[in-house]
C-alpha positions, 0 to 999 in steps of 0.5 A: 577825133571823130574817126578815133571816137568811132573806132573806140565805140565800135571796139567796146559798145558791146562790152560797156552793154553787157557789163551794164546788162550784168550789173541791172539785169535790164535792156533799156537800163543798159542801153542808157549806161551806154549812151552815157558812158560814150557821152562822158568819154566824148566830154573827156576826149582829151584824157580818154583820147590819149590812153592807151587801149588797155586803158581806155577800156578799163575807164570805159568799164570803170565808167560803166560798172558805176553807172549800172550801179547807180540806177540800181535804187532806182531799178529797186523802187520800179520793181517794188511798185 
């Protein structure tokens, strides 16, 4: 399991930051949605671990298009202060 979740964080980390990146416009906002995003899909091994490529990359994307948007108010409110 260690070497598959390796190889599935090696294979899309880059696009998980950059769709968060895309969506908050904000580094450290983005690095958060990728520690968060690997860490839900980890929890859910047994679901992510056994989808297709195609899919697992949609869930992760998935996963991490609402968590960008998620801190989105919280992003607002710093930049309103």
């Amino acid at each position: 399991m260690e070497q598959q979740f390796e190889a599935l964080y090696a294979r899309h980390a880059a696009m998980v930051y950059w769709t968060a990146y895309g969506i908050s416009s904000n580094r450290d906002t983005a690095a958060e949605v990728v520690q968060s995003v690997f860490l839900k899909a980890l929890e859910r091994w047994a679901l992510v671990g056994n989808l297709a490529p195609m899919q697992a990359r949609a869930w992760l994307l998935r996963v991490a298009r609402n968590g960008a948007i998620d801190r989105l108010p919280a992003i607002s409110l710093c930049i309103g202060a």
